[in-house]
C-alpha positions in Angstrom: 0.0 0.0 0.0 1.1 3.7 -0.6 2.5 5.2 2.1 0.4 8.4 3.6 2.0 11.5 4.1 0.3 13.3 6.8 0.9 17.2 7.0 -0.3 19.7 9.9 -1.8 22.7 8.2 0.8 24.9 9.8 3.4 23.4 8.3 3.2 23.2 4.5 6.4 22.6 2.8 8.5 19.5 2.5 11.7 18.6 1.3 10.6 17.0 -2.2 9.8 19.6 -5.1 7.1 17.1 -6.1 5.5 16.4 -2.7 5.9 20.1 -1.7 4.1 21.1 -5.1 1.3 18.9 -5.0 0.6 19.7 -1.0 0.5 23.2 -2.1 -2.0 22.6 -5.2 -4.3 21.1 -3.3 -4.2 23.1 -0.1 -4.6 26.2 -2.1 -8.0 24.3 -3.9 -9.3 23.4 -1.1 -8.8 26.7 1.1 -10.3 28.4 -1.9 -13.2 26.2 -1.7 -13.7 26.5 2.0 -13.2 30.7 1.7 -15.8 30.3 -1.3 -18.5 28.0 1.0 -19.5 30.5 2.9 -21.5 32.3 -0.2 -23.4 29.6 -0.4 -27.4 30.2 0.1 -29.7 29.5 2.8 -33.7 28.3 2.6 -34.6 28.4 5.9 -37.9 29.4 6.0 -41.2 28.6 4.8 -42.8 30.5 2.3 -44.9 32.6 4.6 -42.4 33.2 7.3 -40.7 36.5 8.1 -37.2 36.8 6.8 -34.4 36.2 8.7 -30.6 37.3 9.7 -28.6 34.5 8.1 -25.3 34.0 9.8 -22.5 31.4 8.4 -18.9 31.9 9.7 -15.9 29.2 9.8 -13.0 30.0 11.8 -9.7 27.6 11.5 -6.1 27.5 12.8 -5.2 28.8 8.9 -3.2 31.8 9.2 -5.7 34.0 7.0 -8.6 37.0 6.8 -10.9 35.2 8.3 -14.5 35.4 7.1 -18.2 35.8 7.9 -20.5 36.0 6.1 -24.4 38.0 6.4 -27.4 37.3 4.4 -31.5 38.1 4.4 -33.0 34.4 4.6 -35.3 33.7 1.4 -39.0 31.5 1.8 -37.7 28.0 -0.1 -40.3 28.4 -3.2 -38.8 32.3 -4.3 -35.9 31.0 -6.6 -34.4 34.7 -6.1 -30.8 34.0 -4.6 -30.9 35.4 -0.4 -29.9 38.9 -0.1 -26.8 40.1 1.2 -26.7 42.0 4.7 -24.7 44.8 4.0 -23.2 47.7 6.5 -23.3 45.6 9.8 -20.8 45.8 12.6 -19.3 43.0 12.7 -16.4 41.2 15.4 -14.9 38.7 16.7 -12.9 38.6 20.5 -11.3 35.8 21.9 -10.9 34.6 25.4 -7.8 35.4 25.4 -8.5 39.3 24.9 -7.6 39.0 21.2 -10.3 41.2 19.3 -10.6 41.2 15.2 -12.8 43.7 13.7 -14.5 42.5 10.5 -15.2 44.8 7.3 -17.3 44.3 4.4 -15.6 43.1 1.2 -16.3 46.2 -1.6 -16.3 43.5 -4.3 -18.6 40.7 -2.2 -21.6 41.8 -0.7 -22.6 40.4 2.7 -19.0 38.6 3.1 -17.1 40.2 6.0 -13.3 40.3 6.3 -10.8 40.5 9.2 -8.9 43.6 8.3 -5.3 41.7 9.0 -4.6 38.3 9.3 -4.5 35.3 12.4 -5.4 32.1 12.9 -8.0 30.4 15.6 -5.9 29.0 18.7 -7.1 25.7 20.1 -8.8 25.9 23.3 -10.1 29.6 23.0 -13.5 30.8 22.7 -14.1 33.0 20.1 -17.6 35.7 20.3 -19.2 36.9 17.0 -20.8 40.0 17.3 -22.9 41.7 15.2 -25.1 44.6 14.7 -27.2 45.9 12.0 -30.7 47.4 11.7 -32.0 44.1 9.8 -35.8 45.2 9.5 -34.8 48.8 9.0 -36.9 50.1 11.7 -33.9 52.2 12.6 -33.5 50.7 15.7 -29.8 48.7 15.7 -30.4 44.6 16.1 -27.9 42.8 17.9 -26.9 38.8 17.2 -24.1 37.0 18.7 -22.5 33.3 18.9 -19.7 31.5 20.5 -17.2 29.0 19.5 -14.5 26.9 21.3 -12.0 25.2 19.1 -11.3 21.8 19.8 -8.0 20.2 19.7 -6.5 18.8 16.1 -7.0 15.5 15.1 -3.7 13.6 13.7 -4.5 10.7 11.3 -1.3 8.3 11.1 -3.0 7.5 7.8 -5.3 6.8 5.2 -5.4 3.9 2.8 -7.6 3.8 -0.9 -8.5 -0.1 -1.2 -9.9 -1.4 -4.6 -13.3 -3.2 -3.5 -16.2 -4.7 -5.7 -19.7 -4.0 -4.5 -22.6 -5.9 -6.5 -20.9 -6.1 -9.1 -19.2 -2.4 -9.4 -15.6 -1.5 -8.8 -15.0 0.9 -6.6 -12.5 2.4 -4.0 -12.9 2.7 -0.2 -11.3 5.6 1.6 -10.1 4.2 4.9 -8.3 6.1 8.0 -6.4 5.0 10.8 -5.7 7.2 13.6 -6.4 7.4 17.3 -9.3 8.3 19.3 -9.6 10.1 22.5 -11.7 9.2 25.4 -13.4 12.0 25.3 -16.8 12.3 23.4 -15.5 13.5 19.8 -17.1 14.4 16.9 -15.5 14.7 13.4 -15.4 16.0 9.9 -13.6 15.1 7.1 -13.4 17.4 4.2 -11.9 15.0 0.5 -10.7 16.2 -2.2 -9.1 14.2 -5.4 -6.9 15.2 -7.5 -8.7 18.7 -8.0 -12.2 17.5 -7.2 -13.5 18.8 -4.0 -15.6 15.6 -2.9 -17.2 17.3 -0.3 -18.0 20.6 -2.1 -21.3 21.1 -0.7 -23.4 20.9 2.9 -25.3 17.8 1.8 -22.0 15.8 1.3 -20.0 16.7 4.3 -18.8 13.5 5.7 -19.2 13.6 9.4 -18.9 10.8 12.2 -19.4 10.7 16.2 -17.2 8.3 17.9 -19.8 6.1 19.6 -18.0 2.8 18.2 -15.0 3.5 19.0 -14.4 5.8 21.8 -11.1 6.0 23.2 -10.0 2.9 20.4 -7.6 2.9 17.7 -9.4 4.0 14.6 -8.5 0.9 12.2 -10.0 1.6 8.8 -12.9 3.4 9.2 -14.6 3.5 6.1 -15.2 7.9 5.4 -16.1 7.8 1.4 -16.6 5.3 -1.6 -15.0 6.0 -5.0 -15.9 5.1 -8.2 -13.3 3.0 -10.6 -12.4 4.5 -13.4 -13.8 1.7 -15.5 -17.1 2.3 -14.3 -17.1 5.6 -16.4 -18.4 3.6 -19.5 -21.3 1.8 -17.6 -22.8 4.7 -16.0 -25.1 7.0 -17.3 -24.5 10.7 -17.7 -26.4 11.9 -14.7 -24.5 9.3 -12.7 -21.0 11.0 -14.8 -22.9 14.1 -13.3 -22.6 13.1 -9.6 -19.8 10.1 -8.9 -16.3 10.9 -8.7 -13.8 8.1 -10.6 -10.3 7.3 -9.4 -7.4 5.5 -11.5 -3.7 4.1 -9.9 -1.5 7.4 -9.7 -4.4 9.7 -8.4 -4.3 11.9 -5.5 -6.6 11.7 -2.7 -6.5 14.3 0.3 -8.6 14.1 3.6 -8.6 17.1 5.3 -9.8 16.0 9.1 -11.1 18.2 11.7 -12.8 17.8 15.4 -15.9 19.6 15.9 -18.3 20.7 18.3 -21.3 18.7 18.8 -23.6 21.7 18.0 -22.3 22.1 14.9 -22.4 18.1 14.5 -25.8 18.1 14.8 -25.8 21.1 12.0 -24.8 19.7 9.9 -26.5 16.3 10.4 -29.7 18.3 10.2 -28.8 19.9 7.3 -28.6 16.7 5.9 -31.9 15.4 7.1 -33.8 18.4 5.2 -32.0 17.5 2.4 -34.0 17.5 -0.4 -32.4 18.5 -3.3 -29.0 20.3 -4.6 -29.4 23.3 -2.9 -25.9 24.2 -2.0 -27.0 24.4 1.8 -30.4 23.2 2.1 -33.0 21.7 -0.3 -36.4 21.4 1.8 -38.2 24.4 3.6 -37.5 24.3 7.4 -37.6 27.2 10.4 -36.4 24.3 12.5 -32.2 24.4 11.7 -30.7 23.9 14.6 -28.4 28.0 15.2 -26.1 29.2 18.0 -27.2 32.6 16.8 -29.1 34.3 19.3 -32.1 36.9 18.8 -33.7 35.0 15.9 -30.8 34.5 14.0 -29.8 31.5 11.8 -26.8 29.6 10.2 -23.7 28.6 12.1 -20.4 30.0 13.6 -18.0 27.7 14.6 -14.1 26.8 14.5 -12.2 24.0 13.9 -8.3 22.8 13.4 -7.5 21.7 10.0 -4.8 19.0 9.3 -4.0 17.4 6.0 -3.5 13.3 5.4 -3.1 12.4 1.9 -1.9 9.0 -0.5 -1.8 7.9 -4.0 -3.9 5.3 -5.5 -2.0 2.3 -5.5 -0.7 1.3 -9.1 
């Protein structure tokens, strides 16, 4: 099997041109993709319901501008994108008297910037406070959340086996890594070669550890592949939707722990799933928030580390 080169985000580079290069290629994807995710819509409410604040804000231990990002919540049947929130006070202080004031991006609506850069710190709790007058009734409305970020995870590796199920070929991404005895919760962000597997909400691959607290994690199945000779059997909506891996390719898992509220987010997220709505596909007022004062979405914060292998030739 292909020996796994596992990377902490903080330190990038390597020795080998070729390892350093490809590292760096699909780093700078997948940061891209997760800076991008938080432009992506939420439907919320019913079609009747009053519109609300829409909060969505990832914090990591990448040292970056870190973003959140304000929108006007939209009933599930208009097919009108939601409405950025735009001139809103917006900041973040940690716990340990850090404070980061956030600005709205002049070419992004709604997305707001840290004006310099720094990285989440495991440990601290971070508030996000905002104000804005949201139903311009010209009185200022005031929304806050909290976030701790929990400690890195360290895969020692992952593996990509060739496996036939009923009659397909496929590929199972495996990891192997130890679990704490604490209550964990995790999420693994993939990306292959420069396909970003988990590119939206309703395909983030998540996992509680109530099989295996405190046990080595031996092969854990995260994600199935499709062989590359499958391409020719499936149909094009399937083309559309499956990702297909040949001996040479590049797989990445980027591994995080998370808190359980945002856990139980994103497996709700999931349960209203009802379509390809970048965030949410069925009508709902019932997403589970840590926004306060009627607010909706999710701020959180989370380590990021990087374990990645080649399919094995």
């Amino acid at each position: 099997m292909k020996k796994t080169k596992v990377i902490n985000i903080k330190y990038e580079f390597r020795r080998k041109i070729s390892v350093r290069n490809s590292f760096f290629h699909g780093f700078i994807l997948f940061i891209s993709f997760l800076f991008a995710s938080c432009t992506e819509s939420f439907h919320f409410e019913t079609e009747d319901a009053e519109p609300k604040l829409v909060v969505y804000g990832v914090i990591t231990n990448e040292y970056k501008r870190q973003k959140v990002r304000l929108t006007n919540s939209a009933p599930y049947f208009d097919p009108t994108p939601s409405t950025p929130v735009s001139g809103a006070k917006v900041k973040i202080s940690g716990s340990d008297k850090t404070m980061y004031d956030l600005y709205e991006d002049p070419l992004s609506p709604g997305d707001y910037i840290s004006d310099h850069f720094w990285l989440a710190k495991t440990g601290t709790t971070y508030l996000l406070d905002i104000e804005t007058d949201f139903d311009k009734d010209g009185i200022t409305d005031h929304y806050q959340a909290s976030t701790t970020i929990p400690a890195p995870i360290h895969l020692d590796s992952i593996q990509v086996n060739l496996i036939a199920i009923m009659g397909h070929t496929n590929y199972a991404l495996n990891i192997f890594g130890q679990d704490s005895p604490e209550e964990d919760y995790y999420l693994f962000h993939v990306l292959a070669n420069d396909t970003i597997v988990t590119n939206v909400i309703s395909k983030y691959i998540i996992s509680d550890d109530a099989l295996f607290n405190g046990q080595y994690i031996n092969g854990l199945t995260i994600h199935y592949f499709d062989h590359f000779s499958e391409w020719e059997k499936d149909s094009e909506d399937d083309r559309k939707t499956s990702v297909y891996l040949k001996p040479g390719d590049l797989v990445n898992v980027f591994p995080s722990k998370i808190e359980k509220g945002y856990y139980d987010f994103i497996s709700q997220c999931n349960r209203e799933q009802g379509g390809e709505n970048p965030m949410f596909g069925g009508p709902s007022a019932n997403i589970i928030t840590n926004i306060t004062n009627g607010g909706v979405g999710y701020f959180t914060g989370y380590n990021l580390s990087r374990v990645f292998t080649e399919v094995e030739k």
